[in-house]
C-alpha beads as a LAMMPS data file, in Angstrom:
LAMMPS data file: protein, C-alpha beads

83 atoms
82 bonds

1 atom types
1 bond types

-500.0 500.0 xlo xhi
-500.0 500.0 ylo yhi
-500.0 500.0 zlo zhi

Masses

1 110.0

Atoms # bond

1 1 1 418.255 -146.489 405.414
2 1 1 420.546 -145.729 408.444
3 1 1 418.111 -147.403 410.736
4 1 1 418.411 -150.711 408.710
5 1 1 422.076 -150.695 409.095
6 1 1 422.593 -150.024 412.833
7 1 1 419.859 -152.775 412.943
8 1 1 421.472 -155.203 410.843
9 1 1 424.807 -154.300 412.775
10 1 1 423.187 -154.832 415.697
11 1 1 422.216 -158.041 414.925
12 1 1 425.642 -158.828 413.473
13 1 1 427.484 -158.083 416.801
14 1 1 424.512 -159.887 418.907
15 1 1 425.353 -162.785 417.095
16 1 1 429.033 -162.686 417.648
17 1 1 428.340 -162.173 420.689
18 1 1 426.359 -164.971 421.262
19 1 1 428.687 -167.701 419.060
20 1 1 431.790 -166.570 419.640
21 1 1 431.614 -165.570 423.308
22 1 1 428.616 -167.354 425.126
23 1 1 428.298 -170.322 423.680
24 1 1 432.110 -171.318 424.313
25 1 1 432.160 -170.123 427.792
26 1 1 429.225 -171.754 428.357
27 1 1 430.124 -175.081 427.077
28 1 1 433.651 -174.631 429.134
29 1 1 431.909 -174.411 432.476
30 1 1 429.955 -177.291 431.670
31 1 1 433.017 -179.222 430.698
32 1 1 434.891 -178.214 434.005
33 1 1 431.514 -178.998 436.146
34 1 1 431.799 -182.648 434.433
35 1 1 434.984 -182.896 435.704
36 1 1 434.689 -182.374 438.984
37 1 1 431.818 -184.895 439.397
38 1 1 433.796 -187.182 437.671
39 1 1 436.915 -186.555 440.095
40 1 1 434.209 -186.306 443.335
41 1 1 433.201 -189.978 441.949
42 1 1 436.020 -191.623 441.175
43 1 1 437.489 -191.436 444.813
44 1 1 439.302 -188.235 444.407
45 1 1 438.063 -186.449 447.286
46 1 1 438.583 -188.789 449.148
47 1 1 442.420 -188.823 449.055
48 1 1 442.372 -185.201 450.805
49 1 1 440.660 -186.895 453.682
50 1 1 443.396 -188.889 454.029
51 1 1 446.246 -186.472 453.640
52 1 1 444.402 -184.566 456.478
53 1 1 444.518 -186.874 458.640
54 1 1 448.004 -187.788 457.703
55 1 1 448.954 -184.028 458.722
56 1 1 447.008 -184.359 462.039
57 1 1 449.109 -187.507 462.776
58 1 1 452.261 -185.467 462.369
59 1 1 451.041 -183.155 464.502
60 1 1 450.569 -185.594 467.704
61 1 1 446.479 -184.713 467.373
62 1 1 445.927 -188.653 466.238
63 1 1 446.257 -191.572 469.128
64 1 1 448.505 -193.729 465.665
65 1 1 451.180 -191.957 464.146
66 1 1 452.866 -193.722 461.249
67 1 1 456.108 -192.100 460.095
68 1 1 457.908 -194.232 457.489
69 1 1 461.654 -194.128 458.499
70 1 1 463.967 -191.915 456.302
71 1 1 465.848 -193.316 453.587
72 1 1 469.750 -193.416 452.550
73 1 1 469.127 -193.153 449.389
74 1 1 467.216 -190.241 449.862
75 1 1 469.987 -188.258 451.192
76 1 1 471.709 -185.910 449.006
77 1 1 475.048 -184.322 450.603
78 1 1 474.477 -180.540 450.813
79 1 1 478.016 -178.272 450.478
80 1 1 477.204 -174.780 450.398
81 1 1 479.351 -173.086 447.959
82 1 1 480.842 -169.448 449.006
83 1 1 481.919 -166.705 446.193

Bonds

1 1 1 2
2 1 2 3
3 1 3 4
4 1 4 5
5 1 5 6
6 1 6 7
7 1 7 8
8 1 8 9
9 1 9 10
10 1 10 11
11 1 11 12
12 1 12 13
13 1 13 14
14 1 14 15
15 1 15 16
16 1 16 17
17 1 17 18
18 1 18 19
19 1 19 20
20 1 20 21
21 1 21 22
22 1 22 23
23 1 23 24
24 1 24 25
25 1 25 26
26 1 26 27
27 1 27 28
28 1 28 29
29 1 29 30
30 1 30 31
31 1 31 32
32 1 32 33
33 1 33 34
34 1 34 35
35 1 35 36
36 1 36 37
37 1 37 38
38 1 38 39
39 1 39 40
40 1 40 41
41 1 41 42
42 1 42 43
43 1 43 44
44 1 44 45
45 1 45 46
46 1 46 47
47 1 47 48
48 1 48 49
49 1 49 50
50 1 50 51
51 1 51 52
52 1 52 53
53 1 53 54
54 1 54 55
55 1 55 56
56 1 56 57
57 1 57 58
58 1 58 59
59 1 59 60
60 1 60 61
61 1 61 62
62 1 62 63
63 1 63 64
64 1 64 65
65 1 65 66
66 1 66 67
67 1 67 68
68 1 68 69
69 1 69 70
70 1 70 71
71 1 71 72
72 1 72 73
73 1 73 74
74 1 74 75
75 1 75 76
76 1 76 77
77 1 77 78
78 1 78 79
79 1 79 80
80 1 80 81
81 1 81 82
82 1 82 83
């Protein structure tokens, strides 16, 4: 009698196990893996190529450097404030 119940619980916390751990984390993975093919194909990567190069410009190691020029209304007048 005891062996059929550590059996059946065994079998009750192998399938919890299974359904409510597994099986989600599983499907999860597969969801984010999806995603990131879908981002690799829809051009995504390829933005981070460009915002490398844009930081090698900046740092003088590309022959063109584009810098757009600052704007006014950009500027926000800083006062630092002393207690």
């Amino acid at each position: 009698m005891l062996r059929i119940f550590f059996l059946t619980l065994g079998i009750y916390l192998l399938y919890r196990f299974i359904f409510d751990f597994f099986i989600p984390v599983y499907r999860a993975s597969k969801r984010v893996h999806r995603q990131f093919q879908d981002m690799q194909q829809n051009g995504y990567g390829s933005q981070d190529a460009g915002t490398t190069s844009t930081y090698a410009s900046k740092n003088g190691s590309s022959s063109s450097s584009y810098s757009p020029p600052p704007s006014q209304k950009d500027y926000i007048d800083f006062e630092e404030i002393k207690d």
